[in-house]
C-alpha positions as CSV (number, residue, x, y, z in Angstrom):
1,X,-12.9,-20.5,9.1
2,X,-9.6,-18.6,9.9
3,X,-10.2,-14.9,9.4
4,X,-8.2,-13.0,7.0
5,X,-7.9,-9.3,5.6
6,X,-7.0,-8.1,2.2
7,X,-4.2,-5.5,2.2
8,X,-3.3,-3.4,-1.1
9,X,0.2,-2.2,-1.9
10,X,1.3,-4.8,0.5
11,X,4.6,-5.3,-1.2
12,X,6.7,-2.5,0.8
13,X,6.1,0.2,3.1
14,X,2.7,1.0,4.8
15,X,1.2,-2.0,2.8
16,X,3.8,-4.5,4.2
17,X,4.0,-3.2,7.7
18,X,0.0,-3.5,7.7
19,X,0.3,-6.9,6.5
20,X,2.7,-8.0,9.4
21,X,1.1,-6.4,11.9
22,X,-2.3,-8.3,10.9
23,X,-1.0,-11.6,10.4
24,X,1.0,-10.7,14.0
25,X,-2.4,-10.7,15.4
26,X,-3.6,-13.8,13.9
27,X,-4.7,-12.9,10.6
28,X,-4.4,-15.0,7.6
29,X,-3.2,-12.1,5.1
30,X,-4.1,-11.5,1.0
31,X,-1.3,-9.9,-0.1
32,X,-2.1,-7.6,-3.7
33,X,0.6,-5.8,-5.3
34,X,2.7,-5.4,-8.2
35,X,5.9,-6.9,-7.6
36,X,5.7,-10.8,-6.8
37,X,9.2,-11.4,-5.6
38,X,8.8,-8.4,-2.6
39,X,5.1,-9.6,-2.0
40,X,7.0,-13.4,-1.5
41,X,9.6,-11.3,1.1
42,X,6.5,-9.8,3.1
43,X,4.7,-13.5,2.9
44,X,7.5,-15.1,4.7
45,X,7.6,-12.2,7.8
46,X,3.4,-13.1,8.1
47,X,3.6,-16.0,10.8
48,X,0.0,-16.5,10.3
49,X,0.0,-17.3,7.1
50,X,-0.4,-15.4,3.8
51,X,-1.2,-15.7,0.0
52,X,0.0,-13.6,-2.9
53,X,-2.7,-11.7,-5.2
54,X,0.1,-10.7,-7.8
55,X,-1.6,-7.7,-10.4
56,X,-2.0,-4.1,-11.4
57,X,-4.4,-2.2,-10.1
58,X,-5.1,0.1,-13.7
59,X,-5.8,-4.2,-15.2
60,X,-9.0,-4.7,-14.3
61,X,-9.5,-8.0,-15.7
62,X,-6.3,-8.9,-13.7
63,X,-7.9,-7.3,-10.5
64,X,-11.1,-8.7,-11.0
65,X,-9.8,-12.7,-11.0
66,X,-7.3,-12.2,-8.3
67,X,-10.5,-11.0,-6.1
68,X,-12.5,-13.9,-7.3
69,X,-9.7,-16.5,-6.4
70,X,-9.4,-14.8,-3.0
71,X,-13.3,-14.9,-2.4
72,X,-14.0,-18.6,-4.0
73,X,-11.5,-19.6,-0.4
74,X,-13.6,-22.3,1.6
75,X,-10.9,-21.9,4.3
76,X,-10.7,-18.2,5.0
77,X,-12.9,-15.8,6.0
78,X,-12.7,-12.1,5.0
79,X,-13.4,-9.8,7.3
80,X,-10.9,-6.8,6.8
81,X,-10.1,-5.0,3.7
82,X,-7.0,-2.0,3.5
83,X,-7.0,0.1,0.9
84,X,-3.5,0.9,1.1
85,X,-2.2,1.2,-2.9
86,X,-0.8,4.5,-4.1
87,X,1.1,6.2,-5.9
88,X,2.6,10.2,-5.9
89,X,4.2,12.7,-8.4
90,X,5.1,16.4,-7.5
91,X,3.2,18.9,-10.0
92,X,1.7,21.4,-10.4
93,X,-1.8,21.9,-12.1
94,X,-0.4,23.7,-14.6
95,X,2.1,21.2,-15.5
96,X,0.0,18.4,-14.8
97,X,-1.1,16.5,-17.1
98,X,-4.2,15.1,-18.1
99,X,-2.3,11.4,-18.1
100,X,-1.1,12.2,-14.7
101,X,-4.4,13.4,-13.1
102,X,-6.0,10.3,-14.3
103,X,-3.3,8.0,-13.5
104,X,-3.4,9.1,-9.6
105,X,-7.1,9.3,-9.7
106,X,-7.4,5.6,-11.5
107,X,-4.7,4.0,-8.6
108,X,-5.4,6.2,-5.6
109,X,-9.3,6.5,-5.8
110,X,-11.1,4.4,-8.9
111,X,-8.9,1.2,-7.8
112,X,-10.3,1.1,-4.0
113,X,-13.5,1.9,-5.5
114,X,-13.6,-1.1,-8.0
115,X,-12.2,-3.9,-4.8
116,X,-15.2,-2.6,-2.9
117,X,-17.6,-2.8,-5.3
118,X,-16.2,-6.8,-5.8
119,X,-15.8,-7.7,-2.6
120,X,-18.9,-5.9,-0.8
121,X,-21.2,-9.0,-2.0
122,X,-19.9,-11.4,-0.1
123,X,-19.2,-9.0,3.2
124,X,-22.7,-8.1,3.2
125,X,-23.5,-12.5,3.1
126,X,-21.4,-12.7,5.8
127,X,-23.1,-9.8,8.0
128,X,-19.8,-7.7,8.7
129,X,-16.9,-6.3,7.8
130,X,-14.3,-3.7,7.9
131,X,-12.7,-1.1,5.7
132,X,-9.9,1.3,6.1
133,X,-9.3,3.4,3.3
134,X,-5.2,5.1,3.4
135,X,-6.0,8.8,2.3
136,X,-3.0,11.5,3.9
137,X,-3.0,14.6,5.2
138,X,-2.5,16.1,2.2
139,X,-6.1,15.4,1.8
140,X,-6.7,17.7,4.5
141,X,-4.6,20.4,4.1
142,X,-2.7,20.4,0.4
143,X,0.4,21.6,-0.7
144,X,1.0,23.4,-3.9
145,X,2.6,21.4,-5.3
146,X,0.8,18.1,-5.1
147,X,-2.6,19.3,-6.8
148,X,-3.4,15.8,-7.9
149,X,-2.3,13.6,-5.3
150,X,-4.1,15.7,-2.9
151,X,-7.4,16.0,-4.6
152,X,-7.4,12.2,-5.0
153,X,-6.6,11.7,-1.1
154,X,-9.3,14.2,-0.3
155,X,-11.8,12.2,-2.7
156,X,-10.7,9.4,-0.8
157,X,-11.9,10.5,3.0
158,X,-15.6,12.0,1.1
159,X,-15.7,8.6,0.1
160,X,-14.9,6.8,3.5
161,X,-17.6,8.8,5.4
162,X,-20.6,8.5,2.4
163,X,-19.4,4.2,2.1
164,X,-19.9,4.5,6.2
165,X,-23.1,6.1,5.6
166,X,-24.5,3.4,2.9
167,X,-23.0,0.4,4.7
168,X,-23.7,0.9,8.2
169,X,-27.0,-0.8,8.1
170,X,-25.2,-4.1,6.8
171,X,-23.4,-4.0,9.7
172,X,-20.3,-2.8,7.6
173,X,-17.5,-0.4,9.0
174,X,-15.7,1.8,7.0
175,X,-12.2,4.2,8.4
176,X,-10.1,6.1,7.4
177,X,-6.6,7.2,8.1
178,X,-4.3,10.1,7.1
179,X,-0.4,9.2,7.5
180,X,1.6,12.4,7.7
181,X,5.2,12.1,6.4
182,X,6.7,8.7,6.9
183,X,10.1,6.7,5.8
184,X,8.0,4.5,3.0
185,X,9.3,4.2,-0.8
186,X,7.0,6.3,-2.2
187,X,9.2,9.8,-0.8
188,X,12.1,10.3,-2.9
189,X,14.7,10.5,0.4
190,X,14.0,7.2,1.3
191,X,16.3,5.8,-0.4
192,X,19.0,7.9,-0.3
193,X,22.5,7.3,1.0
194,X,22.2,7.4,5.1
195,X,23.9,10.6,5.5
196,X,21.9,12.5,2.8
197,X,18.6,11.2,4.2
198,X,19.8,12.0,7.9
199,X,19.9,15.3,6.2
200,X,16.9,15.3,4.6
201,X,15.2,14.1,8.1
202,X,16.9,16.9,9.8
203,X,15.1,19.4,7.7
204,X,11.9,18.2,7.8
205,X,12.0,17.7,12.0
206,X,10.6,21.1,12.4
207,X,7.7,20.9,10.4
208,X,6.1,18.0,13.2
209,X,5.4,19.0,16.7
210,X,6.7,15.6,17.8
211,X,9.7,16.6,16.1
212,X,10.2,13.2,13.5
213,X,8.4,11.5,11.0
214,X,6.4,8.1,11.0
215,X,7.2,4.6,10.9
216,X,5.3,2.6,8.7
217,X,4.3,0.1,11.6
218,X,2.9,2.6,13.6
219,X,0.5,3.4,10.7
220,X,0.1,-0.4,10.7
221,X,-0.7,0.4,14.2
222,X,-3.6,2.3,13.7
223,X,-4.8,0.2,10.3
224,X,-5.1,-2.9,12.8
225,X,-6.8,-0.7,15.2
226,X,-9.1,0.6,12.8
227,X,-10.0,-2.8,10.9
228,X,-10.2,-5.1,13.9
229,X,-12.7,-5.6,16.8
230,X,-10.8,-3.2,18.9
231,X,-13.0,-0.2,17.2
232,X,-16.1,-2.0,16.7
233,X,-18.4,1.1,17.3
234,X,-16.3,3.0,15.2
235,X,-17.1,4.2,11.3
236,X,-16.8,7.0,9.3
237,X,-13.9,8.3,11.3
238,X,-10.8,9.6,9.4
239,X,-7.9,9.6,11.6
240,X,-4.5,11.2,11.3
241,X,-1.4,10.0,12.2
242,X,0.9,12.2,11.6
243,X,3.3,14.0,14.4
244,X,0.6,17.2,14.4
245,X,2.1,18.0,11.3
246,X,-1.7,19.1,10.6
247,X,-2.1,21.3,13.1
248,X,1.4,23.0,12.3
C-alpha cells in the first residue's frame, strides 16, 4: 500500500504548501477543505497523487463520511495526519462574543479533536502513526487582541503533549508546531495591492529577529519533518517557527 497523509485546510496557504511538500516526497495526499475548486488547484501541483475530502469542519455528519471514504481505501495507507484548519478574528473579550469564542473553539480545537478520535482506530490497527497539530505562537505568548484565537491555539499545544502522552504506547507520535507571522490568507495584508502589503511587510520586519516573515512552505517544511520518519523519536514536542518573533 502507497502511504498517504491527511492534511486539513489544504485548500490555500499552510494547508496547501503541506500538501505539496508531502506528496513532493512521495506521499499520496487527502486533501479536506471547504472550497472544492482550490482543493482541485492544489490536487493538480501533488505529483504523487491526491484525492479531494470536500466538507466543513462545524458538519459533522459531513466530516464523519469524508473520514470513512478516506479510511474504507484498500490502496492507501494512512500514516500522517495535519491538523492544519483554522480560522482567526481580531477581538477583544469584551467584544467577543459568545458565537465567536465557540466558533474558533469548534474549527481550531473541537474539529482536530473529532478527526483524531475517527481516525485513531485504524492508526492504532496499523501500529503507527503521526500527528502534527498547527497551533501558533500566539498560543505561547498572546496578544490582546486575539483573546480567542489564542486561547484556542494554546488548548491546542495542552492537547498535543497529553494525545503524546496517551498514544505513545501505540507506537503513535504526536507534534506540534507554532508558525509565527506568515504571508497565508488568513492575515488581512495578504491580499492587498503589492505596494500596500510591501508596506505592511515593512512594518512588521522589526518585530522578527530574522527581520521577515514566513513562507508557508517552510512551515510545510517542518510539518513534513515533523510527520515523517525523519523525527521518529520525536513526540510531544511543540516547535516554533517563527523568525524568534517569540523571543522578541
Amino acid at each position: 500500500m502507497k502511504k498517504a497523509a491527511l492534511i486539513t485546510g489544504a485548500s490555500s496557504g499552510i494547508g496547501a504548501a503541506t500538501a505539496i511538500e508531502f506528496a513532493r516526497n512521495g506521499y499520496f495526499v487527502f486533501l479536506m477543505g471547504r472550497d472544492k475548486e482550490r482543493l482541485q488547484e492544489v490536487a493538480l501541483k501533488c505529483r504523487a497523487g491526491a484525492s479531494l475530502l470536500s466538507c466543513d469542519l462545524t458538519d459533522t455528519t459531513a466530516l464523519s463520511k469524508r473520514l470513512d471514504e478516506m479510511l474504507q481505501s484498500k490502496i492507501y495507507a494512512i500514516e500522517v495526519l495535519v491538523n492544519n484548519a483554522g480560522i482567526y478574528a481580531q477581538h477583544s473579550t469584551e467584544n467577543g462574543s459568545d458565537e465567536l469564542w465557540l466558533k474558533q473553539f469548534e474549527v481550531n480545537m473541537l474539529a482536530p479533536v473529532r478527526i483524531v478520535r475517527q481516525v485513531l482506530p485504524y492508526l492504532r490497527k496499523h501500529g503507527h502513526g503521526s500527528i502534527v497539530n498547527i497551533s501558533s505562537t500566539l498560543g505561547l505568548k498572546p496578544t490582546a487582541t486575539t483573546a480567542a484565537y489564542s486561547a484556542t491555539k494554546a488548548a491546542l499545544i495542552n492537547w498535543t503533549q497529553s494525545l503524546a502522552l496517551e498514544l505513545g504506547p501505540s507506537n503513535i507520535r504526536v507534534n506540534c508546531i507554532c508558525p509565527g507571522i506568515v504571508d497565508t490568507p488568513i492575515h488581512s495584508f495578504h491580499g492587498l495591492p503589492a505596494t500596500e502589503k510591501n508596506q505592511a511587510l515593512e512594518g512588521m520586519k522589526s518585530l522578527q529577529p530574522l527581520g521577515r516573515i514566513g513562507t508557508a512552505e517552510e512551515i510545510a517544511k517542518a510539518a513534513f519533518f515533523l510527520g515523517s520518519d525523519l523525527s521518529s523519536w520525536t513526540t510531544g514536542a511543540v516547535l516554533s517557527v517563527d523568525g524568534g518573533i517569540n523571543l522578541a
